[in-house]
C-alpha positions as CSV (number, residue, x, y, z in Angstrom):
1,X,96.4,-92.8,178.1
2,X,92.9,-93.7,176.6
3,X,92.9,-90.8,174.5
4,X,95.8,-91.7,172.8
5,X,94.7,-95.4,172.2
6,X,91.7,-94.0,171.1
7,X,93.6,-91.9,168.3
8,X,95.9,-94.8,167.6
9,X,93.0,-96.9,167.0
10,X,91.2,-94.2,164.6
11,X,94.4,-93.4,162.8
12,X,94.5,-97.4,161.7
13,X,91.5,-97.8,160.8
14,X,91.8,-94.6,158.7
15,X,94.8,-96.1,157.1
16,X,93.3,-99.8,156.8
17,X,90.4,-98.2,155.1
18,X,92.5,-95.7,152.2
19,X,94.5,-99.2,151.7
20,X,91.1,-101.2,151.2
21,X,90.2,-98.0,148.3
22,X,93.0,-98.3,147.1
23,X,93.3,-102.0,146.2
24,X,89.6,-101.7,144.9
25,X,90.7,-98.8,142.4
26,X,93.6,-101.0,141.4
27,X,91.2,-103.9,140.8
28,X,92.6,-106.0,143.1
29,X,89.7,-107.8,144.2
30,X,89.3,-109.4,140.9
31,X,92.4,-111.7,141.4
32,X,91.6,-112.3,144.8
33,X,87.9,-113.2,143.8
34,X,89.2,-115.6,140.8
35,X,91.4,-117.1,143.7
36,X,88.9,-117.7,145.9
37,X,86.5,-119.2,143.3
38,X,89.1,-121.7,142.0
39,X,90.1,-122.8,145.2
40,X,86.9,-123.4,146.4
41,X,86.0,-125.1,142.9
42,X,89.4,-127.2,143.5
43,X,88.4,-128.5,147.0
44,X,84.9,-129.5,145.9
45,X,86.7,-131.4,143.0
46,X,84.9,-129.9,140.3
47,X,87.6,-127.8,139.2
């Protein structure tokens, strides 16, 4: 039983981590970042 939550649990962070790559190489984390900037900007009212 533990070794297969153990090899469920590597298998998704396997798979979380080749999705992360994958929406670096895509550039993805530019939109988020711009996002994230404005909103922040927004709620301090300077935006």
């Amino acid at each position: 039983m533990i070794k297969k939550r153990r090899i469920l649990f590597f298998a998704f962070l396997l798979v979380s981590v080749v999705f992360i790559v994958l929406g670096l190489l895509a550039g993805e984390f530019r939109v988020v970042w711009q996002k994230a900037v404005t909103v922040c900007l927004e709620c301090i009212g300077i935006g």
